[in-house]
N, C-alpha and C positions, 0 to 999 in steps of 0.2 A: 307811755302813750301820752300824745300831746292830745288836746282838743282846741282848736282856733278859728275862728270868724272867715268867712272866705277874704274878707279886706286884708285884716294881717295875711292869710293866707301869701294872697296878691302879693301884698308888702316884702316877702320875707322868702317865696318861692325857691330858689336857687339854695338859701340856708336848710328848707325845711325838704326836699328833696335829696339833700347832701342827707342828713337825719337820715332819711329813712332807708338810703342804698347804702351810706357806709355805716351806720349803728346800727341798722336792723329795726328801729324806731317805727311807730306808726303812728299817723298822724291822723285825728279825725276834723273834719274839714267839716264846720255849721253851716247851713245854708237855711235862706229862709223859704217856708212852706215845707219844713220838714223832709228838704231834697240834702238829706246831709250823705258825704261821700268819707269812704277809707280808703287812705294812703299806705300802701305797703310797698315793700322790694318787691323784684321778679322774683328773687331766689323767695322770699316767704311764701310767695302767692303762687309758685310752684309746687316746693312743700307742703304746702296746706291742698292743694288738688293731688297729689301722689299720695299723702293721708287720706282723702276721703275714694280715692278710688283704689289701695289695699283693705279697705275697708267697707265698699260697696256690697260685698257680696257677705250671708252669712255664712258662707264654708271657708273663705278666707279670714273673714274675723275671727274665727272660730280659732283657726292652726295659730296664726298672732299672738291668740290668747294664751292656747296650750304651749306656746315655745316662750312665751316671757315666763309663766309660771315654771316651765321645765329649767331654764336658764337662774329664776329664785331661786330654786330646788339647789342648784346646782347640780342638777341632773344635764349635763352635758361631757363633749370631749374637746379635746384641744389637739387639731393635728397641726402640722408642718406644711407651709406653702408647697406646692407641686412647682419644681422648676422646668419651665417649660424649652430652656433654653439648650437643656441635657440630650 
């Protein structure tokens, strides 16, 4: 995570934009009056709304829970792709 002045920002934009769509980078951008702004990719700021909306409800948190803990466990199975093309 970077933190930079909106001037460098300015300065540097096409550098610090490259950062954050191809490193995955995020950038936090100071403004003054405390208007400060985060830089992320599409793809992060994607996944971080698909995490909070499998996670919006307590009956699906819940199953998430129970299937990482069953997967610890190694309480699962492992089957064979279905070939669809058969």
């Amino acid at each position: 995570m970077q933190v930079v002045n909106y001037t460098e920002f300015r300065r540097s934009m096409k550098a610090k934009l490259d950062q954050v769509s191809d490193d995955g980078d995020t950038v936090i951008i100071n403004r003054s009056e405390n208007k400060n702004v985060v830089l992320i990719s599409l793809r992060e700021y994607n996944s971080l709304k698909e995490t909070l909306h499998l996670l919006s409800s307590e009956k699906n948190r819940k199953r998430l829970v129970d299937a990482i803990e069953r997967t610890n466990r190694g309480d699962f199975e492992i089957h064979d792709l279905i070939d669809d093309e058969a």
